[in-house]
N, C-alpha and C positions, 0 to 999 in steps of 0.2 A: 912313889915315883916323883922325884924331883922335877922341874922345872927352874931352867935359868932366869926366866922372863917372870915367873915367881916367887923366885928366892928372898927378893930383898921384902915383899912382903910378909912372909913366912918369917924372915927375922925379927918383925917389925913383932909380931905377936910369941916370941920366941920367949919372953922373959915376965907376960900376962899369964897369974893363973888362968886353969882351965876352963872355969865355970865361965868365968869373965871375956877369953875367947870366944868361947863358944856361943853366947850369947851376942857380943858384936860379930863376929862373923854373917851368924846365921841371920840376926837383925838386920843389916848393912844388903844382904843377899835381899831378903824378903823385901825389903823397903825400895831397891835399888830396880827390884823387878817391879813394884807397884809403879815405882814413875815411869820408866818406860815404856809400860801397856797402859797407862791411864791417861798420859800427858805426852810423852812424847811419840810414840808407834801414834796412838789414836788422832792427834793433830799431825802427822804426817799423813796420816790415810784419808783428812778431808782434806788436805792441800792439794795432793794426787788426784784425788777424785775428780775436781774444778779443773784439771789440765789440760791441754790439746789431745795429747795422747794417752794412753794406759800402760805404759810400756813402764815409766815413775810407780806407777799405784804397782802394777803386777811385782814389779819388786819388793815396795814397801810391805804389801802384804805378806810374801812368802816370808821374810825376815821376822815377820814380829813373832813366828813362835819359835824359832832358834835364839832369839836375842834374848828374849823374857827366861825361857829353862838353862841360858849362861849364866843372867846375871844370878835366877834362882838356887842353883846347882852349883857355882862358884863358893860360894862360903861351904856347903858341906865338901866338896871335894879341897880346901884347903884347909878343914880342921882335921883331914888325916896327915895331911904333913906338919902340922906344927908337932915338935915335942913333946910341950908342958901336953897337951892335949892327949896324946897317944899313953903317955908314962901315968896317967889318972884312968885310964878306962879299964874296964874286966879283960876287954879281951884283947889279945897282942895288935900290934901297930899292923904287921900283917895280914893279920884279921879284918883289920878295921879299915885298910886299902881296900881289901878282897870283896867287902862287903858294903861298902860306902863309897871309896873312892875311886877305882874303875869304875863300876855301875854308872858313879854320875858323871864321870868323863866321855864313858860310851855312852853315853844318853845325847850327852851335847854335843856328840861327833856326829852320830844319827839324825838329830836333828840339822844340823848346818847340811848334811850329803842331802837329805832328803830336800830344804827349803833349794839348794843348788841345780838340784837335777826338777825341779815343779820350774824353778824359775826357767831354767830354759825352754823347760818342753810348752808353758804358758805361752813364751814370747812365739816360738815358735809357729802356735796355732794362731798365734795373732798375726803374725807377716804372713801365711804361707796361702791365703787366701787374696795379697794384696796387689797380684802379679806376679806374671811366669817368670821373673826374676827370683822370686825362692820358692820353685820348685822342689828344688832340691835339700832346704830346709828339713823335712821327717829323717831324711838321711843322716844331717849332723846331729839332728837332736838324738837318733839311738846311740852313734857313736859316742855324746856326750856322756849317755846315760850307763853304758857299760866303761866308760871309763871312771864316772864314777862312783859303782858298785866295786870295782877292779881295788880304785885308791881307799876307797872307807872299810872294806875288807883286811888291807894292808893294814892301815892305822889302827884299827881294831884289834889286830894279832898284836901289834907291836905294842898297845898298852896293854894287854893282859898278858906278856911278857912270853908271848909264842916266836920262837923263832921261825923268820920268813926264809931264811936264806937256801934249806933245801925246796922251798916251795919255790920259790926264784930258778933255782937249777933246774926242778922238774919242767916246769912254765915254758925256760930257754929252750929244751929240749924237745917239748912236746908242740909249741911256737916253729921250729925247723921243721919237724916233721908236718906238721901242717901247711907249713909254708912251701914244701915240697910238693905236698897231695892237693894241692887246691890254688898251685901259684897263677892260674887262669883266671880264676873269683878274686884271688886278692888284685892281679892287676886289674882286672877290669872294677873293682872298687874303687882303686884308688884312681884310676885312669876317668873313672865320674866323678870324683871331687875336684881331680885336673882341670875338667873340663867346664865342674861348674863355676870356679872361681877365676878361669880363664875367659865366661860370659863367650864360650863359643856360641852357642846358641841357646832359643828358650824355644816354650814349646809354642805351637802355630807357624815355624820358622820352617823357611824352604830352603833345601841344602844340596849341594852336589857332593859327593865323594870323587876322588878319584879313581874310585874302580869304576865308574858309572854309574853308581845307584844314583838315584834322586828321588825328595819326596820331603812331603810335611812334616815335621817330629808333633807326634803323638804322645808318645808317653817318654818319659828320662826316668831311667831305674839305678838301682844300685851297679847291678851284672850288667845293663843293655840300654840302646835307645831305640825305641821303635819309632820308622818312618812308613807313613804312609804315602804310596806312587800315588801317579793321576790314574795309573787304573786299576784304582783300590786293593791293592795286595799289600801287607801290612810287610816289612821288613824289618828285621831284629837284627840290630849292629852293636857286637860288643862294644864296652866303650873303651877299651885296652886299643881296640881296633882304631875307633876313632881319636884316639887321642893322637896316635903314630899317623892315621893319614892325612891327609891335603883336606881340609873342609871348606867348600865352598859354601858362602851361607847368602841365598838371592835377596834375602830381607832383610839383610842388616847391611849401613846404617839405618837405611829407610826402607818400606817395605815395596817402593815404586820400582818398576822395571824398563829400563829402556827397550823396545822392538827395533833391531835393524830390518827393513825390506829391501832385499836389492832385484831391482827394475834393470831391464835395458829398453833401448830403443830404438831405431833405425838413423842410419848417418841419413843428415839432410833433413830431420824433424825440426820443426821451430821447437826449439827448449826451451823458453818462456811461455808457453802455450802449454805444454809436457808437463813442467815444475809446477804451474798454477792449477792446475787440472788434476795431480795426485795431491797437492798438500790441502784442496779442497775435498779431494776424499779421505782424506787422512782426519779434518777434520770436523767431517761428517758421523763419524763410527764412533759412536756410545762408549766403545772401551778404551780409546786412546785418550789420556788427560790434554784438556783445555791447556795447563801449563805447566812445564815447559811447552812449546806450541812444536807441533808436527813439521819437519823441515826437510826441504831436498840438499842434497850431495852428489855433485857428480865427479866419480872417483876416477874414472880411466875410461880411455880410449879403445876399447875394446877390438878383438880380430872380429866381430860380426856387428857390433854395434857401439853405441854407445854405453858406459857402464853407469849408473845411478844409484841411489841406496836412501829410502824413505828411513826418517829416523822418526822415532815416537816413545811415547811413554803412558804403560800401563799401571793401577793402581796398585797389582799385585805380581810376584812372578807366575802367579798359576794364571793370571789372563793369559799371559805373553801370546802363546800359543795360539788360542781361539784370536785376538786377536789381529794376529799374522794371519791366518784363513781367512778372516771374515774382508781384511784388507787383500790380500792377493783378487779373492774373489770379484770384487767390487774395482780394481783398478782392470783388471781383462777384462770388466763388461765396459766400463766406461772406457777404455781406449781403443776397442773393436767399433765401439759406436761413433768416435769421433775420428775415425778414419788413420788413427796414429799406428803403425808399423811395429808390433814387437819383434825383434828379430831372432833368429835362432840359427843355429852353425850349421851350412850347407859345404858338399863336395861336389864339384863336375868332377865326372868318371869317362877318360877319354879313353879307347880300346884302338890299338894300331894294330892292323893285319900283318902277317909272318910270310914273305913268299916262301912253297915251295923249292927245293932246292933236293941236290944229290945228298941223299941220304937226311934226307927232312922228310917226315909223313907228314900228310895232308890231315891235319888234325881235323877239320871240316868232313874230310870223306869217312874218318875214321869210326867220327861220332855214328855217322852215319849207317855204316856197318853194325856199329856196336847197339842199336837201337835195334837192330831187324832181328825178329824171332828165330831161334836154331829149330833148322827143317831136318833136325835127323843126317848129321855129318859121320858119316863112318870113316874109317880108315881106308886109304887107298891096297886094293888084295892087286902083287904082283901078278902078273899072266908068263904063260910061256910064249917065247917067239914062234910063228910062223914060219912051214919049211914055206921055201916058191913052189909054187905051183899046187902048195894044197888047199884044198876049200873043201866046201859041202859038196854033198854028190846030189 
């Protein structure tokens, strides 16, 4: 099997007896692999080593036993292409492919897939400890890895001269029909890689949905993200799901949360006295940050009061909350104590009397009636009339 990118060498030794070939070839191979694992791989592997990172060395290393079995394996896989060389041996040129020159091609193709698929899944293990920013890291690394067993498979077939192309049709076919019976897994697959290269979120991250859920991300999976609520029930959201809805995320850019309180107070309060009296409670409470600094607003003129609104900032979104109680709490005991008026929405209820009138009942008497116990009402029994003059005797 020819090669383009080899040919002009192959010419080069086209018109060298064999013996003469084959001895520079295989020389040239043997020699060419001695310097690159003695001198140059081994002085790359102590430069690496002295570096900031490992990320240089984990490469240099995976490469030097792919590099060293090219340059070794190169000369016998080009003395079954030459000529002069094939036209001297016992047994035919196709033999001598069959038995030499695939072998050592698929050697060297083996080797580069495997140093490919170590090199990532190395680096891998090396970021994916380094922050929830590659989380998701194990994920590409398998994809990597089957894709490429997928491609050294292929190469494989196609130098030992197997045709792929019904395997390709079957692959298409059998590709639809799975993409049919599983198109829920495949979106929510790819709906996580959407998501992680979109840095929607990481994990320890507080998030709202639009349907209402809310909660911590605990784990990011391939099929799902689990959030855990404040009151600890773990929830499982495909990530197909999440990709399509509205993500609200409370921790990003920063993980600080502002608290709105909104306060009223009574028309007629000194509100300088009001404002200095909550933003000292505001910032008396352990959970509201020092700075930005805790500050009043007073938003509108309200139908029962005045309207206010304590603005603040906690370290996380899961204070918020306690934080909002701890502060509600604490402004009703300090303004009951200091005589300050909260107000809240009152009705007068005026009731006007109905005279009596023709054909008006006295709703008053009626009630009245309607209260009193039935004493045994019967029906009225007609009588016959009286002659005159009759009576008892």
């Amino acid at each position: 099997m020819n090669s383009h990118l080899l040919q002009p060498l192959v010419d080069l030794f086209a018109a060298v007896p064999a013996w003469q070939a084959t001895l520079l070839l295989v020389g040239f191979s043997l020699v060419l692999a001695f310097v690159l694992e003695f001198v140059v791989l081994r002085s790359l592997l102590q430069y690496t080593s002295r570096t900031k990172t490992d990320y240089d060395y984990i490469v240099v290393s995976e490469l030097r036993l792919p590099v060293v079995l090219t340059a070794g394996l190169a000369g016998v896989y080009l003395l079954t292409q030459i000529p002069s060389v094939t036209e001297y041996v016992l047994v035919t040129s196709d033999q001598l492919d069959t038995f030499f020159g695939k072998p050592s091609l698929s050697v060297i193709v083996l080797a580069w897939a495997f140093a490919a698929n170590r090199i990532i899944n190395r680096l891998v293990e090396e970021v994916k400890d380094k922050g929830s920013r590659f989380d998701f890291a194990p994920v590409l690394s398998n994809v990597w890895t089957l894709v490429v067993v997928i491609g050294t498979i292929g190469v494989l077939l196609s130098i030992w001269e197997y045709s792929i192309a019904p395997l390709l049709g079957a692959a298409g076919i059998a590709g639809i029909a799975i993409g049919f019976a599983a198109r829920d897994t495949v979106a929510n697959f790819f709906g996580g890689i959407a998501l992680y290269f979109d840095d929607t979120y990481k994990l320890g991250d507080y998030i709202e949905l639009d349907s209402g859920e809310s909660g911590t991300v605990v784990k990011v999976g391939i099929r799902s993200t689990t959030l855990l609520t404040r009151d600890e029930i773990l929830i499982v959201v495909p990530n197909s799901a999440l990709n399509a809805a509205k993500v609200i995320n409370q921790s990003a850019p920063q993980r600080r949360r502002r608290v709105k309180v909104p306060i009223g107070v009574a028309y007629g309060t000194d509100i300088d006295a009001f404002e200095e009296l909550v933003e000292e409670i505001a910032a008396e409470e352990q959970l509201v940050m020092d700075s930005p600094k805790p500050r009043m607003r007073f938003r509108n003129f309200g139908p029962s009061g005045l309207e206010y609104e304590l603005l603040g900032w906690v370290g996380s979104p899961t204070r918020a909350a306690k934080a909002r109680h701890k502060l509600n709490r604490e402004i009703y005991k300090r303004l009951n104590a200091a005589d300050i008026e909260i107000p809240f929405p009152q009705q007068d209820v005026h009731l006007r009397g109905v005279d009596s009138g023709p054909g008006v009942v006295d709703r008053e008497a009626s009630e009245r009636a309607d209260s009193r116990p039935d004493i045994g009402v019967t029906d009225p029994v007609e009588r016959p009339a009286e002659k005159p003059g009759s009576g008892d005797d």
